[in-house]
C-alpha positions in Angstrom: 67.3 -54.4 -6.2 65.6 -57.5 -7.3 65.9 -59.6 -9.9 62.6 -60.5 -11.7 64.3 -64.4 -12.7 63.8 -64.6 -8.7 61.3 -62.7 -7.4 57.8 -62.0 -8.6 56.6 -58.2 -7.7 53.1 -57.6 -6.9 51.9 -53.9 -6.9 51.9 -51.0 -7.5 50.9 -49.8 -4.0 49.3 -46.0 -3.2 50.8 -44.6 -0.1 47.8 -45.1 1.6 47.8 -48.4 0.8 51.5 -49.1 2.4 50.3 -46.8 5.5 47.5 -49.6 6.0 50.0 -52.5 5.2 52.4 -51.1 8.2 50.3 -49.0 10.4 52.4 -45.8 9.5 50.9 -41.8 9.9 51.8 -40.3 6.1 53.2 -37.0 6.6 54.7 -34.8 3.8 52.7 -36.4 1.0 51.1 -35.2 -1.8 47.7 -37.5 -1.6 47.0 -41.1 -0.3 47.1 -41.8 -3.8 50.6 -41.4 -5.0 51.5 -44.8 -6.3 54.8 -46.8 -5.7 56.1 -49.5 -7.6 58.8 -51.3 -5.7 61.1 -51.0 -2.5 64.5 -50.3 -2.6 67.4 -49.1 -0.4 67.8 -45.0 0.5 71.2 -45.0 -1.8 69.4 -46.5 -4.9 65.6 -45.4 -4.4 63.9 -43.1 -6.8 60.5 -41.0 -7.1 58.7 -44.5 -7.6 60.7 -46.1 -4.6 59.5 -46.7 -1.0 62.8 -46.7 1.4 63.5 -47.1 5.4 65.7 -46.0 7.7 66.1 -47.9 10.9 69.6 -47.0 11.7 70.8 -43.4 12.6 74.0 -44.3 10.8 72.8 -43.8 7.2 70.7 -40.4 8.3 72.9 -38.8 6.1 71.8 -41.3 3.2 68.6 -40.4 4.3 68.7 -37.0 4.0 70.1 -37.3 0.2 68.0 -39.8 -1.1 65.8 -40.2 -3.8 63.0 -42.0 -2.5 59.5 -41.1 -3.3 58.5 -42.7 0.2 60.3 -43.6 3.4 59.4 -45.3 6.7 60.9 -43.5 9.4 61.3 -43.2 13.3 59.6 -39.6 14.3 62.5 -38.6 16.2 64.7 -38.6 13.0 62.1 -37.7 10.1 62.6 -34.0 10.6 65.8 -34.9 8.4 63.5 -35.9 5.3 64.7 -34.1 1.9 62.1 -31.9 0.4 59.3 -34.2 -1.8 59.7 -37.0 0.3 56.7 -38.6 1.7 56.8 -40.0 4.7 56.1 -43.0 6.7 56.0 -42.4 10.2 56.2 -45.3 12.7 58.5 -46.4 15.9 59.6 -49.2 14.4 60.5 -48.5 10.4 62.4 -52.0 9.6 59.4 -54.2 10.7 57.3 -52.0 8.8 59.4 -52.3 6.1 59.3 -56.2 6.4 55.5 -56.1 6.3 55.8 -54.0 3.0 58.5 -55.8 1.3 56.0 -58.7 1.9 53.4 -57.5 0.3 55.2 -56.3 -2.8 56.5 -59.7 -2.7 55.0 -62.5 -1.0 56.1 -65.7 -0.9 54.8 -68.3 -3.5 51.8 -70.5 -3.3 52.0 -73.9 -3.6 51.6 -75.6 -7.1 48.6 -78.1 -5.9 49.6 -81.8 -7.1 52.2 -84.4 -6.9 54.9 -84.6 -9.7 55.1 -88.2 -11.5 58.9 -88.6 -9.8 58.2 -87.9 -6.3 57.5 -90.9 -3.9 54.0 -90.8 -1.9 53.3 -94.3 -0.1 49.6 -95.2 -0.1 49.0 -94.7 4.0 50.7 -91.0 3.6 48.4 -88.4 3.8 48.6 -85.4 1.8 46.5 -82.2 2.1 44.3 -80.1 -0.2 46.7 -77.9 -2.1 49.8 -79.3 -1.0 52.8 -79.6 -3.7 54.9 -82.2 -3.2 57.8 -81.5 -6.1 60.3 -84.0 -7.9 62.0 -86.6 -5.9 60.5 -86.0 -2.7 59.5 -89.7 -0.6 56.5 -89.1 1.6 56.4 -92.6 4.0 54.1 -94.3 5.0 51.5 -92.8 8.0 53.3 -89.2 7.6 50.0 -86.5 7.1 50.9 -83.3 5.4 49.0 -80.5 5.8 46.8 -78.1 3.7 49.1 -75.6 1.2 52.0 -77.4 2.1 55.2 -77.6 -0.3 57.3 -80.2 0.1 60.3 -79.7 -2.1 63.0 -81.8 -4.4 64.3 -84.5 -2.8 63.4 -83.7 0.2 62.7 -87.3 2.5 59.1 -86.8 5.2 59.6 -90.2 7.4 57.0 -92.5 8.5 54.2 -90.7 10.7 55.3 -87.4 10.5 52.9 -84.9 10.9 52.9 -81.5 9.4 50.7 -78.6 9.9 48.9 -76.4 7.3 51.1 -73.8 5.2 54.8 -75.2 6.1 57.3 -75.5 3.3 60.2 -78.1 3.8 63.3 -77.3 2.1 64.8 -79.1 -0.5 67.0 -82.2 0.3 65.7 -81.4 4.0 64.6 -84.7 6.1 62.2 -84.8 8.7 62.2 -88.1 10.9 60.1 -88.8 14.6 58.5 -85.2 14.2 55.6 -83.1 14.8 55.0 -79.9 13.2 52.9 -77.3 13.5 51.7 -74.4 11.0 53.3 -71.9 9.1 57.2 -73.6 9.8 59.6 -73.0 7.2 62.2 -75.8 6.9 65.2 -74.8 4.7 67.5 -76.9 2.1 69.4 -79.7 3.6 67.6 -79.6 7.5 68.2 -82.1 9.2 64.9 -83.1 11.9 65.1 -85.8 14.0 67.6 -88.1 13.9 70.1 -89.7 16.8 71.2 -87.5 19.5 74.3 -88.3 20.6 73.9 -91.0 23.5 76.2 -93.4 24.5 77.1 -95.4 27.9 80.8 -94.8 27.8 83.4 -97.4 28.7 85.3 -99.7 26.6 82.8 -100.2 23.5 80.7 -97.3 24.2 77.3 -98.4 23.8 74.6 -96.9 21.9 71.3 -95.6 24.2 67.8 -95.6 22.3 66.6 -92.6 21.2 63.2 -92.7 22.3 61.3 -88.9 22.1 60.4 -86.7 19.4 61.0 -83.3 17.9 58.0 -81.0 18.5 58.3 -77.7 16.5 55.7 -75.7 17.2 53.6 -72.8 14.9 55.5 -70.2 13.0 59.3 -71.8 13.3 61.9 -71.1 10.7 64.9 -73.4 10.5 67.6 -72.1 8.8 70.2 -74.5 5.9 71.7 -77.5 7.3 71.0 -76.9 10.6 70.4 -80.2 12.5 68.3 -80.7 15.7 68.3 -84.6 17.5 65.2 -86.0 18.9 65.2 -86.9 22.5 66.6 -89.8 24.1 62.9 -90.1 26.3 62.4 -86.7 26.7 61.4 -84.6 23.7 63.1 -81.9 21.9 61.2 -79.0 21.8 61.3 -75.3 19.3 58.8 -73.3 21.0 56.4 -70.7 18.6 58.2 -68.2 16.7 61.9 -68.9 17.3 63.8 -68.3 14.4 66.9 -70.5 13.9 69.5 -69.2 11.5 71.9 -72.0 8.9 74.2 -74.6 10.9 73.0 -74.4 14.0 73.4 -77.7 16.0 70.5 -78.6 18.6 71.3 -81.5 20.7 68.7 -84.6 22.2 66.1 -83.2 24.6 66.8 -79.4 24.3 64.0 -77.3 25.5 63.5 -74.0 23.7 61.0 -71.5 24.3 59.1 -69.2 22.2 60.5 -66.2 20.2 64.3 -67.1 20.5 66.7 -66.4 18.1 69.4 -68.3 17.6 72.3 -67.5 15.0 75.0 -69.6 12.7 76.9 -72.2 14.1 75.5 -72.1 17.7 75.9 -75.6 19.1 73.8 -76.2 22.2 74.2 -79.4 24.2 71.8 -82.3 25.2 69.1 -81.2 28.2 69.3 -77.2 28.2 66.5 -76.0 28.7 66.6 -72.0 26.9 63.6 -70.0 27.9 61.3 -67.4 26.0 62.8 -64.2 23.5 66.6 -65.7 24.5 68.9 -64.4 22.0 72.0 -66.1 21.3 74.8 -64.8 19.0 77.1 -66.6 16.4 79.2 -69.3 17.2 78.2 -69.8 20.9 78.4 -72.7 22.8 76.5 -73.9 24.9 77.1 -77.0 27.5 74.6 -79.6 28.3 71.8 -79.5 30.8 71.8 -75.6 31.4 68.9 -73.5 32.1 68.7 -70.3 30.2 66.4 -67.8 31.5 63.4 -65.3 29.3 65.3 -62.9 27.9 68.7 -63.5 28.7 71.3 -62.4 25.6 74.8 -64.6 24.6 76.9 -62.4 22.5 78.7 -64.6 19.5 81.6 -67.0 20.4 80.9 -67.2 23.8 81.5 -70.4 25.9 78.1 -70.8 28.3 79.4 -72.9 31.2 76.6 -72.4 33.7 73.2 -71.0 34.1 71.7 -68.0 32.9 69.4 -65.7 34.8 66.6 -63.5 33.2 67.3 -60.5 30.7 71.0 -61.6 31.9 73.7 -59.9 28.8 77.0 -62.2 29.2 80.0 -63.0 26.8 83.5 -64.2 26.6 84.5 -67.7 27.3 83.7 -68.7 29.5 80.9 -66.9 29.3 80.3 -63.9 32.2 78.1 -60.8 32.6 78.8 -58.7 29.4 80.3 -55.5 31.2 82.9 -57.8 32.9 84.1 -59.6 30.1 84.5 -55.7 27.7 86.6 -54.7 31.1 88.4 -57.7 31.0 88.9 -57.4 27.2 90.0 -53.4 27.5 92.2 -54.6 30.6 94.0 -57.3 27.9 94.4 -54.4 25.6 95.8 -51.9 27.8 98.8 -54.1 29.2 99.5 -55.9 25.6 100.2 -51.8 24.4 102.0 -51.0 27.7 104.2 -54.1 27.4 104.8 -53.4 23.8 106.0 -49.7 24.6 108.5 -50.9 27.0 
């Protein structure tokens, strides 16, 4: 449940309401307008609640709960408890997201620019823009419309950043375009070195020369840290969410709708194409093409090039239903050796 120190709730909400909100067919109700206050999870809902279920797992939950409302797959809501209303879509937890949204949106900017922060003169800042404590906007960077720009967070010289993007606090953002709607979280770090050197003796230090372009509707997860090309640019295509501590090397080319999760490191020049997915703690070597679609499971060790709507794991990395034989094969002779 939420806290209210945290998280403003907007609402209440009538069922018919929620079924515009998510494109749900009510079933089981007792009127479009039954009111709800909040959200909540199947185990803790009550009369007033609106739950999901997107996992068959918890049916069971699902069948006991409390919940005055639930969003629901139609193969599964057969299951519902009696008094239950239901929502009734294909796919219940993006329904749910656009629900929990609307009971609790994100904040609007503050419009204005506190006394501490730092705004040079040739900066330009946007109508309705909050630029809070301690943040240094240099000089030629333009900020966008409804953009916050939090504590102590550093925008370099000529960055540019679309409307309705929120930059983290203690975040920096050097030799970068961004586009709309990009969400940069705390302690980001855009734009700085990759890692280029002529190697030999007293390795010497190559010019970074490109950009960072991130593109509409990127999120950026905590301390994640993504180089600007050496000539080329680095690239985040539309709508690729990147999760906390992820490492993005000089000149990577990523395409739209990726999603990329904590502590995946990917090396200079690979080029990663649309709605990849790439698990935990992967690795990825340097100038690699990885087709639309493919999948990396976490940990693996990505050696060569991937094809389209390719699954592969392990380390080094292979198609996924080799590397489970190979792991069950592992597992069979470790049990057979320790039985001898």
């Amino acid at each position: 449940m939420s806290d209210p120190r945290f998280h403003s709730l907007r609402g209440p909400f009538s069922l018919g309401q929620l079924a515009d909100i998510s494109g749900a067919e009510m079933r089981n109700h007792r009127g479009i307008d039954q009111v709800f206050t909040d959200v909540a999870p199947l185990d803790a809902a009550g009369p007033d609640n609106v739950s999901f279920l997107d996992n068959r797992r918890y049916a069971d939950a699902f069948a006991s709960s409390a919940a005055g409302a639930c969003l629901v797959h139609p193969d599964i809501a057969g299951r519902a408890p009696k008094g239950m209303a239901l929502l009734v879509i294909h796919d219940p937890y993006k329904a749910y997201a656009q629900i929990a949204r609307a009971y609790y949106p994100l904040p609007e900017p503050v419009p204005g620019i506190a006394p501490t922060a730092t705004v040079d003169g040739a900066a330009e800042i946007g109508e309705g823009s909050q630029i809070a404590p301690g943040a240094v906007i240099a000089a030629g960077a333009q900020i966008g419309q409804r953009c916050r720009i939090s504590a102590n967070a550093y925008i370099g010289e000529n960055v540019v950043l679309g409307n309705d993007s929120v930059i983290g606090s203690g975040a920096t953002v050097t030799y970068c375009i961004i586009g709309e709607r990009v969400i940069l979280h705390a302690g980001v770090r855009i734009g700085q070195d990759g890692f280029g050197f002529a190697l030999g003796g007293n390795h010497m230090k190559v010019v970074q020369l490109g950009r960072v372009l991130i593109e509409n509707d990127v999120e950026i997860g905590a301390n994640t840290t993504i180089d600007r090309g050496a000539g080329p640019d680095t690239v985040i295509g539309t709508g690729t969410k990147i999760d906390n501590l992820v490492q993005i090397a000089h000149n990577v080319r990523i395409g739209r709708g990726c999603i990329i999760v904590s502590q995946v490191g990917i090396s200079g020049s690979t080029t990663i194409g649309d709605f990849v997915m790439i698990g935990g703690q992967a690795g990825l070597t340097g100038h690699l093409n990885i087709a639309d679609g493919a999948r990396i499971a976490a940990q693996s060790g990505v050696m060569r090039d991937v094809a389209a709507a390719t699954e592969i794991g392990g380390s080094p990395a292979m198609p996924i239903r080799n590397w489970l034989r190979g792991v069950a094969a592992v597992d069979r002779l470790a049990k057979k050796r320790g039985g001898s």
